[in-house]
N, C-alpha and C positions, 0 to 999 in steps of 0.2 A: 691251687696247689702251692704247698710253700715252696721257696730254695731248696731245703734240705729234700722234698719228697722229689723235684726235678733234679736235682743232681743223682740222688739215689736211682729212677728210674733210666736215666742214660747211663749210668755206670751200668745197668746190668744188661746192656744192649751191647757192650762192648766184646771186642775178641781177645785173647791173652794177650795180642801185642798192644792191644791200644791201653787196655787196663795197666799193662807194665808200663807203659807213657805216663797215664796220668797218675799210679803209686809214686812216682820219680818227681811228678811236679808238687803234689800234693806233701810230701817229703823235704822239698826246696822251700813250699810255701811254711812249715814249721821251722824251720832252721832263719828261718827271718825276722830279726828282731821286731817285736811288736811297736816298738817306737816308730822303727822306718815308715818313713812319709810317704803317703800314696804319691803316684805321679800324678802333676797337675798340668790340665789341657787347657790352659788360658788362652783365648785366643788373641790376647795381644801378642804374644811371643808365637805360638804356633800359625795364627793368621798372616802373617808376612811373608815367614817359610813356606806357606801353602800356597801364595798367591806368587813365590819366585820359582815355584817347582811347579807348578802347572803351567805359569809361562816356558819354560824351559823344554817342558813335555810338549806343548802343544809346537813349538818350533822342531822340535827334534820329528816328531808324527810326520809334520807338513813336508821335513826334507825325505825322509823315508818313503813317499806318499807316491812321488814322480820315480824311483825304483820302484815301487812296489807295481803302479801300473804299466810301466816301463814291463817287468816280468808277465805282467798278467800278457798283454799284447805279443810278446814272443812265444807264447805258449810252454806247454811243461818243458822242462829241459831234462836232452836224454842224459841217462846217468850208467 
C-alpha cells in the first residue's frame, strides 16, 4: 500500500472533528515554505538532553514513590 493510498484510507475513517483537525494541518503544512529544513534528530545534541531528562525523571518517580506508597498503606481517602 503506498503513502498516498494510507493516508487516503485513515482520512475516510475519520469524524467531522477529526477531519476538521487534520484540513487545518494539512493547510499549515502548504503555507510552509518548501525551503524550510526538516528537523534534525541528531543524537549528539538530542542524546545528552535525553540522558539529563531521564535522570531527572527517574529521581523525580523515586521521591514521589515513598508518597505514593505512603497513600496506598493509608487506604482511600474519604472525600
Amino acid at each position: 500500500m503506498t503513502a498516498r493510498e494510507i493516508v487516503i484510507h485513515e482520512v475516510e475513517s475519520l469524524d467531522e472533528g477529526e477531519l476538521e483537525y487534520v484540513a487545518r494541518l494539512v493547510h499549515s503544512l502548504r503555507l510552509r515554505p518548501s525551503e524550510a529544513p526538516l528537523p534534525s534528530f541528531d543524537p549528539a545534541v538530542y542524546g545528552p538532553l535525553y540522558r539529563e531528562f531521564a535522570a531527572e525523571d527517574s529521581r523525580l518517580a523515586e521521591e514521589g514513590l515513598a508518597d505514593y506508597a505512603g497513600a496506598l498503606a493509608t487506604g482511600p481517602v474519604a472525600r
